[in-house]
C-alpha positions in Angstrom: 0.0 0.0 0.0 1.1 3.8 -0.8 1.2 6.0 1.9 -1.9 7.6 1.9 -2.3 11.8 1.7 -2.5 14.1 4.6 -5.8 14.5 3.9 -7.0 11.1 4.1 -5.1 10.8 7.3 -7.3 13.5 8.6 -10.5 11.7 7.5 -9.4 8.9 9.4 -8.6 10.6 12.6 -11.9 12.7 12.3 -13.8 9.0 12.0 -15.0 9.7 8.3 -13.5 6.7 6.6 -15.9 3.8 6.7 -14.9 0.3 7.2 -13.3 -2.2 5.8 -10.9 1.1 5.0 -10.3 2.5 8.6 -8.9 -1.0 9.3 -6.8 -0.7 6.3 -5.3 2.6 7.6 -4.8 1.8 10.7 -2.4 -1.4 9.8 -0.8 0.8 7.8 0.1 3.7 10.4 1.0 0.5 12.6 3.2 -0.1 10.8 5.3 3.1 8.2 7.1 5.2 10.4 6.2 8.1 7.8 2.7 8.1 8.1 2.9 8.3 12.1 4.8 11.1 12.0 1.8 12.7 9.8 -0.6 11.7 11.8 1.7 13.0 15.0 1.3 16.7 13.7 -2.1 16.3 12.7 -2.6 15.4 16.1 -0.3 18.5 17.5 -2.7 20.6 15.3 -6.2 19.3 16.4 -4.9 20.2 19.5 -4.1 23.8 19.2 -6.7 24.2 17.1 -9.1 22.8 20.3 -7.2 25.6 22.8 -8.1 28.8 20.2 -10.9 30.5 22.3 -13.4 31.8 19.4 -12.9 35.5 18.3 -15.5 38.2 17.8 -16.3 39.0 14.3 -16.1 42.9 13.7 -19.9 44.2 13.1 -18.8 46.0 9.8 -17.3 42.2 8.6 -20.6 40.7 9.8 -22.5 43.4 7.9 -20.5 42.9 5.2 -21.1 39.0 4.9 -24.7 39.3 5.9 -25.0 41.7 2.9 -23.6 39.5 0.3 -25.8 36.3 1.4 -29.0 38.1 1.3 -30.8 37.6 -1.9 -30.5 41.6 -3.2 -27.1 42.0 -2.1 -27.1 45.1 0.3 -30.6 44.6 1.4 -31.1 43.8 4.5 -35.4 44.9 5.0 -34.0 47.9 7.5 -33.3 51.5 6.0 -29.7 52.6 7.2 -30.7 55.4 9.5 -33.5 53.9 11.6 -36.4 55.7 13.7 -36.4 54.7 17.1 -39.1 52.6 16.8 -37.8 50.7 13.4 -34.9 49.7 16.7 -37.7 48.4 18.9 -39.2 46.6 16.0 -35.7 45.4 15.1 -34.4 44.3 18.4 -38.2 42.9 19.0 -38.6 45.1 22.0 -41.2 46.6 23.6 -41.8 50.4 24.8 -40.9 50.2 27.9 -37.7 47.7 27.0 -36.1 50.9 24.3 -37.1 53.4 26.8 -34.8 50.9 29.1 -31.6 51.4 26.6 -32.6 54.4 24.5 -29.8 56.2 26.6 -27.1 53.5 25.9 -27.8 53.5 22.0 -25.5 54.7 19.7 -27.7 57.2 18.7 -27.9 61.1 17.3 -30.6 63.9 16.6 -32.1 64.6 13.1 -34.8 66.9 12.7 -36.2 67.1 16.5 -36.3 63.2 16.6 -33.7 60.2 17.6 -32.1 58.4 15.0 -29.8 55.3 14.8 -27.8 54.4 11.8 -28.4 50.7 11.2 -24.3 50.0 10.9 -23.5 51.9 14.4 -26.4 49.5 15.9 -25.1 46.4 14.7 -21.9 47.3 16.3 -23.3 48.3 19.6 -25.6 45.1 19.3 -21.6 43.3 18.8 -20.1 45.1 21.5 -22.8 44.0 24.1 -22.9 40.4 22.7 -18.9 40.6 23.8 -19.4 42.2 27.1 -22.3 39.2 28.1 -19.8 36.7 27.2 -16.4 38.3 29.1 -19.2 38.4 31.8 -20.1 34.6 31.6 -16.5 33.5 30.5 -14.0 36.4 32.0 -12.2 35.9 35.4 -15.8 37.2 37.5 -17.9 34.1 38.7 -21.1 34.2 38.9 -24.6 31.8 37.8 -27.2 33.3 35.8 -30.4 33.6 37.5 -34.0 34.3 35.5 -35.7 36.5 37.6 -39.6 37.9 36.9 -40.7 41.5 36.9 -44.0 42.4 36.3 -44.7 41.6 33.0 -40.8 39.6 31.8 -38.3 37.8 32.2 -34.7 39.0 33.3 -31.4 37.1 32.9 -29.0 38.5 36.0 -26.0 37.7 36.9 -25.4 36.4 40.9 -22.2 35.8 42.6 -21.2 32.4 42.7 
C-alpha cells in the first residue's frame, strides 16, 4: 500500500472513513514510520486548534457577509438610518424595554427626533454580545439567575 495523503489521514482521525478502510489505515500507520509522523502533527494541530478560544467578528465584517448572502445583495429589509421605533421593531422590544436602553444607544438627533444608523447598531448590538460573554466566560464568577418583573423575564447575573 502507498502511503496515503495528509488529507486522508485526517478523515481517518476525524472517524470519516468507513470500514473495511479504517482498518486498512490503521495497519498501515502501525506499521510506516512516515505516516505516524503525519498523523503525530495532525494530532499537534487538532490540538491547538481545540485551545483557540473563538474570536469576535467585527460588526462591519458581519454586515458585510450578511449583505452579500441576502438575496438583493445590500438589502437587509432595515433602512440605514432607523427611527427609534424601526430599533424596537428590530431588536423585538417593547416600549418600555427601548425606553430601558434608548440612553445607551448609539444614537444622534435629526430633525427634532432620535435616529440610529443601522451599521453603528449592529456594532453596539456586537459590543454588548462581547461584554455578556467576558461576563459569563472572563475571570468574574457568577450563575445566571432568570428572575420575573411584572410583566418579563430578566437574565442576571449572581455571585457564585
Amino acid at each position: 500500500m502507498t502511503c496515503p495523503t495528509t488529507e486522508a489521514w485526517a478523515a481517518w482521525l476525524d472517524g470519516a472513513v468507513p470500514s473495511p478502510g479504517r482498518e486498512e489505515l490503521a495497519q498501515h500507520a502501525a506499521h510506516c514510520p512516515l505516516c505516524q509522523a503525519t498523523l503525530q502533527s495532525l494530532r499537534q494541530v487538532d490540538s491547538s486548534l481545540a485551545r483557540l478560544r473563538p474570536q469576535p467578528v467585527p460588526a462591519d465584517v458581519l454586515m458585510r457577509v450578511r449583505q452579500s448572502l441576502s438575496p438583493a445583495a445590500g438589502h437587509t429589509g432595515w433602512p440605514q438610518i432607523m427611527t427609534l421605533e424601526e430599533v424596537g421593531r428590530f431588536m423585538q422590544l417593547d416600549d418600555r424595554q427601548l425606553d430601558e436602553i434608548v440612553e445607551d444607544l448609539p444614537a444622534f438627533e435629526l430633525a427634532g427626533q432620535i435616529r440610529v444608523r443601522y451599521a453603528r447598531l449592529l456594532e453596539w448590538i456586537a459590543q454588548r454580545e462581547r461584554e455578556f460573554t467576558h461576563q459569563r466566560t472572563g475571570s468574574w464568577v457568577g450563575r445566571p439567575t432568570i428572575g420575573r418583573d411584572a410583566s418579563s423575564y430578566s437574565l442576571k447575573f449572581e455571585s457564585a
